[in-house]
N, C-alpha and C positions, 0 to 999 in steps of 0.2 A: 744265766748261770755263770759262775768261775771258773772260767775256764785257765789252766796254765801248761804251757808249749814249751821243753824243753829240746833243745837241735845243737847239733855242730861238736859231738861227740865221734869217738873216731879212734884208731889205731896209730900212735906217735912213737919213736926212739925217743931213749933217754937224751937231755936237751933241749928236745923239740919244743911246736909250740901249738897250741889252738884256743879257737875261740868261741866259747859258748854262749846261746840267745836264750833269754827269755821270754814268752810272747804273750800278751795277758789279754784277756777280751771279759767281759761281764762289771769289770771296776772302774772307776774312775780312778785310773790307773797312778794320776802324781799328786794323788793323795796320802797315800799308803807307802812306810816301810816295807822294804823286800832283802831279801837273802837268798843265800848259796848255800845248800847241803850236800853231802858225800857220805854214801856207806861202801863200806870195803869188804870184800868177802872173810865172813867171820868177825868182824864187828858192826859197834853201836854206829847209826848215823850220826852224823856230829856237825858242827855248824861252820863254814869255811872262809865267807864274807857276808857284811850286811851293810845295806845301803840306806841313808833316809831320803822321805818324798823329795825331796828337789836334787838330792843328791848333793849335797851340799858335808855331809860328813860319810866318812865308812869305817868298818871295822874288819880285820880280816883275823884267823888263827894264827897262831905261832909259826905254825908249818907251813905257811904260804904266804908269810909278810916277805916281800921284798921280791915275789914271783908273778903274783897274781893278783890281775887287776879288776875289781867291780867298777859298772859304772850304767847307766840309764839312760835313754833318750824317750820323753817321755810324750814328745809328739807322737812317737812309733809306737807306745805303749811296751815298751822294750828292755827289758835288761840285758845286761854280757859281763860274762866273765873271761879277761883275756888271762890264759894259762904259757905260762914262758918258763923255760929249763926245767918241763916237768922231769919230773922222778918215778921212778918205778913203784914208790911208798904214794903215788897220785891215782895209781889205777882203783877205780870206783863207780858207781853210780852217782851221778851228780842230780841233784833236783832242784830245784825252782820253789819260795815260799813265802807266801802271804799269811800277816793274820789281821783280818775284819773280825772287830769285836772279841763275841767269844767262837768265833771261826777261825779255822786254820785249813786254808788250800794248796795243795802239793800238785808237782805236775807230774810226768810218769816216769821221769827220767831219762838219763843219755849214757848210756856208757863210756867210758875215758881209758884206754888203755895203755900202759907206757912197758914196753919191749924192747930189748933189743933180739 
């Protein structure tokens, strides 16, 4: 089965920084495209970075180009998203997402909260 492991969510002040894992088990993991979601309370999930199989290109949102870093290690079967001088417009659920074929698997999420 597909499994997918999001971790390393956490409570940060404005500036701060942390860094989220993705942990994958069931896939032949550096095969497949993967991404970064976020829902915010009171809106649509939306799409934040995405990565391809060797990690060799990414893409990120408007709102996080020049903050926040995807990246893979695909020995570990592993994603991360490194988050630096979050913002208070960052606090979210973040998720983890694959799609095989006409499948799409999600993990359960991390919460991200940014306070001062």
């Amino acid at each position: 089965q597909v499994q997918l492991a999001e971790s390393g969510g956490g409570s940060v002040q404005p500036g701060g920084s942390l860094r989220l894992s993705c942990a994958a088990s069931g896939i032949t993991f550096s095969t497949y495209a993967m991404s970064w979601y976020r829902q915010a309370p009171g809106k649509e999930r939306e799409l934040v970075a995405a990565i391809t199989s060797a990690g060799g290109s990414t893409d990120y949102a408007d709102s996080v180009k020049g903050r926040f870093t995807i990246s893979r290690d695909n020995a570990k079967n592993t994603m991360y998203l490194q988050m630096n001088n979050l913002k208070p417009e960052d606090t979210a659920v973040y998720y983890c997402k694959v799609k095989i074929g006409i499948f799409t698997s999600w993990g359960q999420g991390t919460q991200v909260t940014v306070s001062s």
